[in-house]
N, C-alpha and C positions, 0 to 999 in steps of 0.2 A: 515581527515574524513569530508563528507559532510551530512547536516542535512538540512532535510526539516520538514514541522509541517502541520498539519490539527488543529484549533484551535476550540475546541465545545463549545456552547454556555451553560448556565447553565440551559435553559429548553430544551436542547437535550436529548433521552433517555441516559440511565446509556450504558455508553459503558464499554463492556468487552474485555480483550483479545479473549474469545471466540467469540462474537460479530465478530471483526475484522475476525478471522478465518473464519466465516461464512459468512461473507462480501465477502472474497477471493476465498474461494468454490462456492461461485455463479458466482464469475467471471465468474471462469473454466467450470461451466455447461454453460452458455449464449456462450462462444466461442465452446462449445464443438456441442450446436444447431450449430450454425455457420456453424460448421465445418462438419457438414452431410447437412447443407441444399445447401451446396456449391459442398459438392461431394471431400471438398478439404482438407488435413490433418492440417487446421487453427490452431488447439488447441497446440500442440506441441511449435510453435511459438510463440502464445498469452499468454501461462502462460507458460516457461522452466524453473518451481522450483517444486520443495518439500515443502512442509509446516511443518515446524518443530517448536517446543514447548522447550525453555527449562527451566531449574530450578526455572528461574529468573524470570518468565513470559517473554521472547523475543519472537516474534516471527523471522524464520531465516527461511529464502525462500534459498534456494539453488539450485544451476542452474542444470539442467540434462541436456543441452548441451552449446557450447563452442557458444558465444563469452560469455555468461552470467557467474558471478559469485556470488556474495551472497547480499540479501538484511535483512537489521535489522529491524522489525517494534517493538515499545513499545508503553505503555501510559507512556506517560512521569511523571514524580514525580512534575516537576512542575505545578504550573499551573498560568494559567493568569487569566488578572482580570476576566472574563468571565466564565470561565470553565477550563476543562481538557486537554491536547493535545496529539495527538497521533504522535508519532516522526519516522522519517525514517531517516535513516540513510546508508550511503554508506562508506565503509573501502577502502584506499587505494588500495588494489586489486581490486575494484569493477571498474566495464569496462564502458564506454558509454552507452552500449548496458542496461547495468542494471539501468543506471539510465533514461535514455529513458524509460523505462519499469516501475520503482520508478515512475517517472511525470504521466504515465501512470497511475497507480493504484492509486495513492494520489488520483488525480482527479475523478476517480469512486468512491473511501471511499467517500471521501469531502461531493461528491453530495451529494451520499446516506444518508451521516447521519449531512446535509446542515450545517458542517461548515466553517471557513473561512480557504483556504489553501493558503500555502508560499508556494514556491518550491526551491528550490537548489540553484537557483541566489536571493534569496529575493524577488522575486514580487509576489505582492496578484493578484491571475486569478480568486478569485471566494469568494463572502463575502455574505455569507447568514444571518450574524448575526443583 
């Protein structure tokens, strides 16, 4: 399994899983503009998941088409000296494609809610804190 982290500071707003869901449905409408003001079917390609919830609080993106296959996001339990982290995670199955698309999304959360992200090989691209 490979893990990445979004790291928030502790005067970043209270993030939620819902939060996060809501972070991600905005993605989907900003490509969905995109994707009428191009005339071009964008959106299918910029988000190929489902947003799913489960028991645990995870969220589980699952892919609607192929080469993608599944991404895990949580708020992680631990936390650093800072705050709280929001965790991504890729399984074994999980393709290039999905983690190309994980970098992807980390990077829009991060901005959004300016914290510091790691990605998949360990490097910091962005420390608002």
């Amino acid at each position: 399994m490979q893990q990445s982290y979004i790291m928030l500071c502790d005067h970043n707003e209270t993030v939620t899983i819902n939060k996060i869901t809501e972070l991600l449905h905005h993605y989907k409408e900003i490509t969905n503009k995109l994707s009428k003001q191009l005339n071009w079917e964008y959106e299918p390609r910029a988000f190929p998941y489902t947003i799913k919830i489960s028991h645990t609080d995870q969220i589980i993106l699952e892919a609607t088409s192929l080469p993608y296959k599944k991404i895990f996001i949580e708020l992680s339990p631990k936390r650093n000296q800072t705050g709280h982290m929001i965790q991504f995670t890729l399984t074994e199955e999980s393709t290039f494609a999905d983690k190309g698309k994980a970098n992807e999304l980390i990077k829009i959360i991060g901005k959004k809610l300016k914290g510091k992200i790691v990605l998949f090989n360990g490097r910091t691209i962005r420390d608002y804190m």
